[in-house]
Structure formats: structure tokens, C-alpha cells
N, C-alpha and C positions, 0 to 999 in steps of 0.2 A: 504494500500500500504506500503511494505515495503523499507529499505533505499534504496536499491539496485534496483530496479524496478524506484524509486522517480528520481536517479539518471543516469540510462540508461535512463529515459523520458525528463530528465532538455540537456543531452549530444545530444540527437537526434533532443532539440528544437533547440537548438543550432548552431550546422550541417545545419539544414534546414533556421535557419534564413541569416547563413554566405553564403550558397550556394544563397539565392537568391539575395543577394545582389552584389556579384558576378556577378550570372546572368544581374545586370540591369547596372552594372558598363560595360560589356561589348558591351550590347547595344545603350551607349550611343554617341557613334562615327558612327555617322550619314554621307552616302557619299554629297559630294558635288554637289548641286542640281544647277542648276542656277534660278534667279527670272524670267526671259522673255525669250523666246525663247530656241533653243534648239542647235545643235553642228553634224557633222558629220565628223567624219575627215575618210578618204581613202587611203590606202595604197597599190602599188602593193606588188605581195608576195618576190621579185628578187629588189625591190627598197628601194633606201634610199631617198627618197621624200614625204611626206605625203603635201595630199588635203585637207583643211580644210574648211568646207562652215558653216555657221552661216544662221538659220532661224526664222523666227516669231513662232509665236505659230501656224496661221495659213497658216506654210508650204511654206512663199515667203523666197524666198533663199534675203538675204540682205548685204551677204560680201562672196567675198571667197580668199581663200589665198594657195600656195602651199608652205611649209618651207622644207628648203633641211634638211632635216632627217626624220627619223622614231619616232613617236612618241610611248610610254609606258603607255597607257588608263589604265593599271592596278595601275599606282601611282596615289596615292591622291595627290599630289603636283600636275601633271598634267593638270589632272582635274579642278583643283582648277586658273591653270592659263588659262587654255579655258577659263573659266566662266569670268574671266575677262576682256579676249577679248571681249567675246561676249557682254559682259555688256558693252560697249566701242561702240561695232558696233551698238548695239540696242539703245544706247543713238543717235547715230546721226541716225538712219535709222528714232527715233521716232521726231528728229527736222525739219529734207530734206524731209522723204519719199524718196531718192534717194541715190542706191549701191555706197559707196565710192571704192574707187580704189587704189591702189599702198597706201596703209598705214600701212601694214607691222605689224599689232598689234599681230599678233599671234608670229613673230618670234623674238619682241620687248619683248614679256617675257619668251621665251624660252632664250634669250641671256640675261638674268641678271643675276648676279653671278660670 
């Protein structure tokens, strides 16, 4: 092997080691999952109100809340403050067994700030 060949092989390992790290650097922003339960929020197409319900894993609706706005599911901040809610409703849904009411947790973190 001559220099030139030794050299286009060391440039291309190169290339390939930066691109993959690259690659894993980008993967590693994971979306916001929650631990229990799951989220649904409902919006009409003409309104500024969204429905938000909170369920078990096995489908018992356990809160629900309507917040006068529209929400943005496409931010990660969003997301991240459902799950908080939700972690909030699931803590007492797993102490009562029983729908709490008028607790306002969804629009207690949309209002901070």
C-alpha cells in the first residue's frame, strides 16, 4: 500500500467513525414517556379548549380535566408537563381507587411561568 491509498483509508476511517457518533449523539433524546398510565387530550378543530383525561394502563379513565386552551402535543415541554399531571392523578387514583374532581392539575402546570 502506498502513502496515498494508506491515507485516503486512515480519512475515510475517520468520516465513518465521526458520522457514527453523530448518529448516536442524535438518538439520544428520547420522547417523554410516562411511568403508569397513559394521556389523551381532545381538541375541537374551531376551539380553544382542550379535554384532557388520564388513564390506567388498563384503560379506567381516572381524572379528567378540560383547560381553556389548545394544547401543542408536538413540544416536548408539553408532554413532559402531562406526565406530571398524570403522575399526580395516578399517585392518588393508586391511594383512593376513586376519580378526584375539580383539582385542576393539568392547568396548574400549564400556568407556571
Amino acid at each position: 500500500m502506498n502513502t496515498s491509498s494508506q491515507l485516503r483509508l486512515a480519512f475515510m476511517a475517520l468520516v465513518f467513525t465521526t458520522s457514527s457518533f453523530a448518529a448516536q449523539a442524535q438518538t439520544t433524546k428520547e420522547q417523554p414517556v410516562a411511568k403508569d398510565g397513559f394521556w389523551v387530550v381532545e381538541t375541537a378543530p374551531k376551539s380553544d379548549q382542550s379535554i384532557v383525561r388520564f388513564y390506567t394502563n388498563e384503560q379506567k379513565l381516572i381524572y379528567e380535566e378540560t383547560v381553556a386552551r389548545k394544547l401543542n402535543l408536538a413540544r416536548r415541554q408539553t408532554k413532559q408537563q402531562l406526565n406530571v399531571a398524570l403522575d399526580q392523578a395516578m399517585f392518588v387514583w393508586n391511594a383512593t381507587h376513586k376519580v378526584p374532581t375539580d383539582r385542576q392539575w393539568v392547568s396548574v402546570q400549564f400556568e407556571k411561568k
